[in-house]
N, C-alpha and C positions, 0 to 999 in steps of 0.2 A: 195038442201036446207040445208042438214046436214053441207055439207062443209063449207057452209057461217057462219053459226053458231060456228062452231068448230073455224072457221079461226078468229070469233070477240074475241069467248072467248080467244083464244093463246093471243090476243092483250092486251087485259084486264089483262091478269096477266102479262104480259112482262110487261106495265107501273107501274102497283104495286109492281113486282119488281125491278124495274127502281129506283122508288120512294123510296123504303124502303133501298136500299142501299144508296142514298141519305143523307137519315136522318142519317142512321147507319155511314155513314165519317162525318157528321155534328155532331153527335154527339161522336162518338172516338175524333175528332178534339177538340170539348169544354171541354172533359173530359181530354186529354193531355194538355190544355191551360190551364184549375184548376190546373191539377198536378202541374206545368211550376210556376204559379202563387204560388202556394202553396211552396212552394221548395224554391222561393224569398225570398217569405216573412220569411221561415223559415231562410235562409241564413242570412237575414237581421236583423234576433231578435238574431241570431248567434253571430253575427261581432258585436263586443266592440267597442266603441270608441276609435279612434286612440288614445289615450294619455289618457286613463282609468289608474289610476292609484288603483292596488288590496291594501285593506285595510292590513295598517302594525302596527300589535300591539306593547305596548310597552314595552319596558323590563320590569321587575318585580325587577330587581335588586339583584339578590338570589345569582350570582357565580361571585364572583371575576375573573377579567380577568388575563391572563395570555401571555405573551410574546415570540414572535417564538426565539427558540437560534441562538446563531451568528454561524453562520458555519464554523467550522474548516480549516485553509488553511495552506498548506508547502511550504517554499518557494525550487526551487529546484536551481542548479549551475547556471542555464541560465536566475535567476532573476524573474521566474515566479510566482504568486501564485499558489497552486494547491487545485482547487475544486474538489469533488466530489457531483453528483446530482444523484437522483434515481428518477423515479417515480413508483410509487406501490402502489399495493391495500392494506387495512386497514380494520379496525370494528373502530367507531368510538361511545363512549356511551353519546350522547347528552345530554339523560334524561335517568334517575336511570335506571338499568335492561334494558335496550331497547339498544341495538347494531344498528348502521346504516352501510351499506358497501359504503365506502367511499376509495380516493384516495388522496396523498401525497406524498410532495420529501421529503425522506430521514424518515420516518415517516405514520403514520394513516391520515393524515390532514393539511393541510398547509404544509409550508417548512422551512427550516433556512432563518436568513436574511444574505445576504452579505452583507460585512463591504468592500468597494472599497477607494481607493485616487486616483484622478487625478497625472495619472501618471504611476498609476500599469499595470504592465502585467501581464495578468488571463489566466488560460488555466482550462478547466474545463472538466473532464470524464461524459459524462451523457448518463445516462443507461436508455433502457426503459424495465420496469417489468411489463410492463402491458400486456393484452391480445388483444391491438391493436394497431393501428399504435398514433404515439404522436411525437411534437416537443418540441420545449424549444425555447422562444421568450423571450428576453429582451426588454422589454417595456419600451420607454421613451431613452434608450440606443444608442449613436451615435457612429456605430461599421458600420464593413464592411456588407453588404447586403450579404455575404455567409454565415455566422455565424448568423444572426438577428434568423434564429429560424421562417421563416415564414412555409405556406404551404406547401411551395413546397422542402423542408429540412427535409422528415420523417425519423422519426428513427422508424424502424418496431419489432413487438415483440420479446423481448430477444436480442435484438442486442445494441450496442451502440458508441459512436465517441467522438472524443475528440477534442474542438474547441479550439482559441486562439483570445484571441484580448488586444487592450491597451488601455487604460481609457482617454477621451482625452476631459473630461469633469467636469465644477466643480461640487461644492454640489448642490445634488440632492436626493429627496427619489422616487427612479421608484424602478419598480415590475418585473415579469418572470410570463410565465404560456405559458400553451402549445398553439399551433395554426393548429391544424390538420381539414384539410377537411374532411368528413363534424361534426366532433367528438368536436370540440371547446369549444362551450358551452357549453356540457353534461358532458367534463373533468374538464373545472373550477367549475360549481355549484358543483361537485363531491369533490372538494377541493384541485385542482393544483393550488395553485398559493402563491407565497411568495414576499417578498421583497427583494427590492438591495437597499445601500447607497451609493452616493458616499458622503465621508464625507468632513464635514468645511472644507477649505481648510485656510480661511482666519479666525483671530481671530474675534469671537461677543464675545457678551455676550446673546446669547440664551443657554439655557437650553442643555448637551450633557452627562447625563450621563441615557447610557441605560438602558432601564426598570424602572428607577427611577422617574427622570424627563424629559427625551429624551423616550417617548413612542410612539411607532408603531400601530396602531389602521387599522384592517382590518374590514371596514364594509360589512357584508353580508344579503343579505335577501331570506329565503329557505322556503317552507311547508315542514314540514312532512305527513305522512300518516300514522296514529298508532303510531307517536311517533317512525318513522322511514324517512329518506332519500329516498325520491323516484321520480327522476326524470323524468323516464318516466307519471310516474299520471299527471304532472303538470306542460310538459311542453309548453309555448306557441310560435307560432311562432314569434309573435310580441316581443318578449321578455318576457322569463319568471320570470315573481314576488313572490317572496312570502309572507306567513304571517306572518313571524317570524322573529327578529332581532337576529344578531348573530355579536358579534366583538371577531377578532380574534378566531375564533371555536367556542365560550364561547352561548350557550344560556342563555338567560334572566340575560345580560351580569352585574359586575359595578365596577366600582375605585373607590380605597381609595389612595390617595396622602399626601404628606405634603401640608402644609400651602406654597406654595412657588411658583414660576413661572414652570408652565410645558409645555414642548413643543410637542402637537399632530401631529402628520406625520399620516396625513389622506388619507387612500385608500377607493375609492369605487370600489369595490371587487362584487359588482352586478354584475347581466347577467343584465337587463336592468331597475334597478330602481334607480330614478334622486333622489339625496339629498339636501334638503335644511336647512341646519343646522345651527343652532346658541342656546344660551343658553337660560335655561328657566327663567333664571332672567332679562333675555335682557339686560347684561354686555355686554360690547365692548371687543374684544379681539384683538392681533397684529397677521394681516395674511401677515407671513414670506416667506412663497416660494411656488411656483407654478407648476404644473408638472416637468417644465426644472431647476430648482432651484432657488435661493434666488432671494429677491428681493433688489434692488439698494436700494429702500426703505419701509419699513416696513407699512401699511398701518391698521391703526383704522378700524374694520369694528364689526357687530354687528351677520350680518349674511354670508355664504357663499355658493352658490351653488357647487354640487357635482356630477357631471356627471359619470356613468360608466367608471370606467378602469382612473379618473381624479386622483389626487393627490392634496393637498395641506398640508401646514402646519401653524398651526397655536398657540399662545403663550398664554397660559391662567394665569391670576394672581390670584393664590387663596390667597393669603395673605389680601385679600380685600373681602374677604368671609368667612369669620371667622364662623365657626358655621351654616354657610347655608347651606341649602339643596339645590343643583343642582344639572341641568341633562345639556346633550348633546341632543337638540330634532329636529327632523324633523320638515316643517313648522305645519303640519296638529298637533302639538302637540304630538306624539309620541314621546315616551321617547326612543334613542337609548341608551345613556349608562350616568345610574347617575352617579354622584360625592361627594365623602363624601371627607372631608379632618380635619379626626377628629387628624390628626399628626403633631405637629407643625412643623418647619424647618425654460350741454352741448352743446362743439364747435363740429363742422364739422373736422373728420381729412383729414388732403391733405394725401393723397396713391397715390405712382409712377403709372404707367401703371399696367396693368393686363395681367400677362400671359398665364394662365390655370385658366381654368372655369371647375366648380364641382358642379353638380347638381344631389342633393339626391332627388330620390324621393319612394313612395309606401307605403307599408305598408307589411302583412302577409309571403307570398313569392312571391308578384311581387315588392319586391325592387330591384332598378337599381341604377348606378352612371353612369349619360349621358345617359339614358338609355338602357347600358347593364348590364346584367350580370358577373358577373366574368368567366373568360379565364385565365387558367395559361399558353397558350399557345401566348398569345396576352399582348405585351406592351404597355398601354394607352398613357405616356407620357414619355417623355426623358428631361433629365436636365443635364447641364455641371455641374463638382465639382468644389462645392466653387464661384459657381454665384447664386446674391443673385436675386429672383423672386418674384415676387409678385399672388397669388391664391385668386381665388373669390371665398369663398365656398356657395352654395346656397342653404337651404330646399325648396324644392318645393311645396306650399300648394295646397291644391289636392280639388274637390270637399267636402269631407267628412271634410274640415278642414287639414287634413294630423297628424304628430306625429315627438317628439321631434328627433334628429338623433343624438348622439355623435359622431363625426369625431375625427379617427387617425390616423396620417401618422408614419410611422416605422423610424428606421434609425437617424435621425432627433427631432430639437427643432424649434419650428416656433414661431413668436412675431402677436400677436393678432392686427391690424392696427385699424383699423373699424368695428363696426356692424352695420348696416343699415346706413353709410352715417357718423355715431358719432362716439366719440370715448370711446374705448371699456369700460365695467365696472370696478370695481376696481380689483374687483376678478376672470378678462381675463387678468390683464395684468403680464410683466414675462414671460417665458419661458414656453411654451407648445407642448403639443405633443396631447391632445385632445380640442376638442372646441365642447359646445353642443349647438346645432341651435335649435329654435324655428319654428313651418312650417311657411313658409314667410319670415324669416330672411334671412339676407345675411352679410358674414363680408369677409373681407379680410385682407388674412394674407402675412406676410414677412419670406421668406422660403428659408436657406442654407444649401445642402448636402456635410459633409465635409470627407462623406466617398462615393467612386466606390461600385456598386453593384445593385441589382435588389432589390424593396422595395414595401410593401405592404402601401395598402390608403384606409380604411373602414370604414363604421358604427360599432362602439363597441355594439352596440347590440348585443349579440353574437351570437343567433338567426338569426340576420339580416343578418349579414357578411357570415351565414354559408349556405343562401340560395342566396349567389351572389351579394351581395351589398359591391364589394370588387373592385381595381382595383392595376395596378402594375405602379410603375414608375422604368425606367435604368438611374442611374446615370453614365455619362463615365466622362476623362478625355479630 
């Protein structure tokens, strides 16, 4: 009789705890699906809007800008110029009593500009003083693919080499700055980066004397943190923005000019924030030349976009602003850089065939180009020198909408054909080396390498390019 008893009740708890383990995974199970959920949703209030753009205050107008100097060159027996570059650490004093630790060639910030002619042969010693590895990319620059200064051309600490090449391009205002895996971005917003000219070759009548009325204008945008540089606080993968305008070094930048035509050689010197500039009195100005140099002809325009790592130049006549107050502003109304000058003085284009298809897409770090990653071990495409190609470039809009991409190809000047099917705006056309896509858009462009060598093809984001949204193209003979 016991045993029967004994043997219900052993059953009676074995299904109770049958049961209670049951619930106990039913509920571990709901409780990692809240976490799961929970962790979304926080991701989700996380993640900016692809093309969020961070509020950029405007200058205050308090410090006169200031102009990088022309850099010293010798010529030596064998016809060469002779450069010398550094890059090196600095203390840079932004705002009064406050030191930033920054980086520059030849200097605390920025660099000289080089004065080039079509035609020169440059050889140039570049040192690296920094405490890590860095290149020297000439941007915009149609030179041989050994020398371009891509990734894969480090110059490691305390060491340095000495390149050569020959100019074999007209007037243009392109730039330098380093291009190191994965250190890119965090050495330009640090303050690697200067200008190159190559100068008129042909006579105008635009504006050429520098500093004066031939001015260089580097647009930056950085936080501080106390009224100090600090890149790591802020930076994003998406491209890091900041709140602060800076041309040329200069915080809460402005010009004073004469009464007289001056000529802006415009860099957007951004990690990834797009410019759309025009003046606050909504004058018309002449935009004169485009990444790759002049234009055949000079075009009225009122406003012009400005993509990272883009260049333009444009001709302003203050003679016809006598006593006004204007500025240089973004569209949102910020003020990048006033101006006093209290001193007297669509069809359809037809495009050949398409050769090469380029399709950007992502966002954070899963940007791809065709969907890989960058391989410096891996050649994406090949082109013969001095055949002219035609490239599809594509942004891929992505559920979320997707984000804007600047494309740049190394090495080369490429002619902007089409964007979506039309033909291009007034302010793609001319000579480029960057094109910035809208998600959805698609243009294609006309593309000759007229130097052999291995060449880099990115998003300038510099964020973006430094998590793989890079690709190589070999040029042979």
């Amino acid at each position: 009789m016991y045993n029967k008893v004994f043997a219900i009740l052993i059953i009676i708890f074995s299904i109770i705890i049958i049961a209670s383990n049951d619930t106990f995974a039913e509920s571990k199970n709901d409780m990692m699906n809240m976490k799961e959920d929970k962790k979304n949703t926080m991701d989700m209030k996380n993640m900016k809007h692809h093309d969020e753009r961070k509020k950029l205050n405007s200058s205050q107008g308090k410090n006169e800008i200031i102009f990088p100097e022309v850099a010293e060159s010798k010529k030596d027996n064998n016809g060469y110029k002779n450069y010398t570059l550094k890059a090196q650490e600095g203390k840079t004093e932004f705002y009064k009593n406050n030191f930033s630790n920054t980086l520059g060639y030849n200097g605390n910030l920025l660099g000289p500009t080089l004065k080039l002619k079509k035609g020169d042969k440059v050889k140039i010693k570049l040192i690296n003083n920094l405490d890590e590895n860095t290149t020297f990319h000439w941007h915009g620059l149609e030179i041989n693919g050994k020398v371009d200064g891509g990734p894969s051309q480090v110059i490691k600490p305390g060491k340095e080499k000495t390149i050569k090449f020959e100019v074999n391009q007209d007037s243009a205002t392109l730039w330098y700055h380093p291009h190191p895996s994965p250190n890119t971005a965090k050495q330009v917003y640090n303050g690697l980066s200067g200008l190159l000219y190559i100068e008129d070759s042909k006579k105008n009548n635009y504006p050429s004397n520098y500093g004066k009325n031939d001015l260089p204008i580097i647009i930056q945008d950085k936080t501080f943190v106390s009224k100090k540089l600090n890149y790591s606080k802020t930076k994003d993968e998406d491209g890091t923005q900041g709140d602060t305008v800076l041309v040329n070094g200069i915080v809460n930048p402005k010009l004073t000019a004469k009464e007289e035509k001056i000529r802006l050689r415009l860099l957007n010197g951004s990690n990834a924030r797009d410019l759309n500039l025009k003046l606050s009195n909504n004058q018309s100005f002449e935009y004169i030349a485009s990444d790759g140099g002049q234009l055949k002809n000079a075009k009225k325009l009122k406003e012009i976009n400005l993509a990272p790592s883009e260049r333009k130049e444009i001709v302003i006549d203050l003679s016809k602003m006598k006593g006004e107050k204007i500025s240089l502003v973004d569209n949102d109304k910020t003020v990048i850089l006033p101006i006093s000058n209290k001193e007297k003085s669509s069809n359809k284009g037809n495009t050949p065939k398409v050769s090469k298809k380029i399709k950007l897409e992502g966002m954070n770090d899963h940007v791809t180009i065709n969907g890989n990653k960058f391989d410096p071990n891996r050649i994406d495409f090949t082109q013969k020198l001095n055949q002219k190609e035609v490239w599809e470039i594509e942004n891929v809009k992505d559920k979320m909408g997707g984000m804007k991409h600047p494309f740049h190809i190394h090495g080369t000047q490429f002619k902007v054909l089409s964007v979506d099917g039309e033909k291009p705006p007034k302010d793609m056309r001319g000579k480029k080396d960057v094109i910035s896509l809208e998600p959805g858009q698609k243009a294609k462009i006309e593309i000759v390498f007229k130097n052999t060598g291995t060449y880099m093809f990115h998003c300038h984001i510099l964020e973006h390019e430094e998590n793989g949204m890079m690709g190589q193209i070999k040029v042979t003979n």
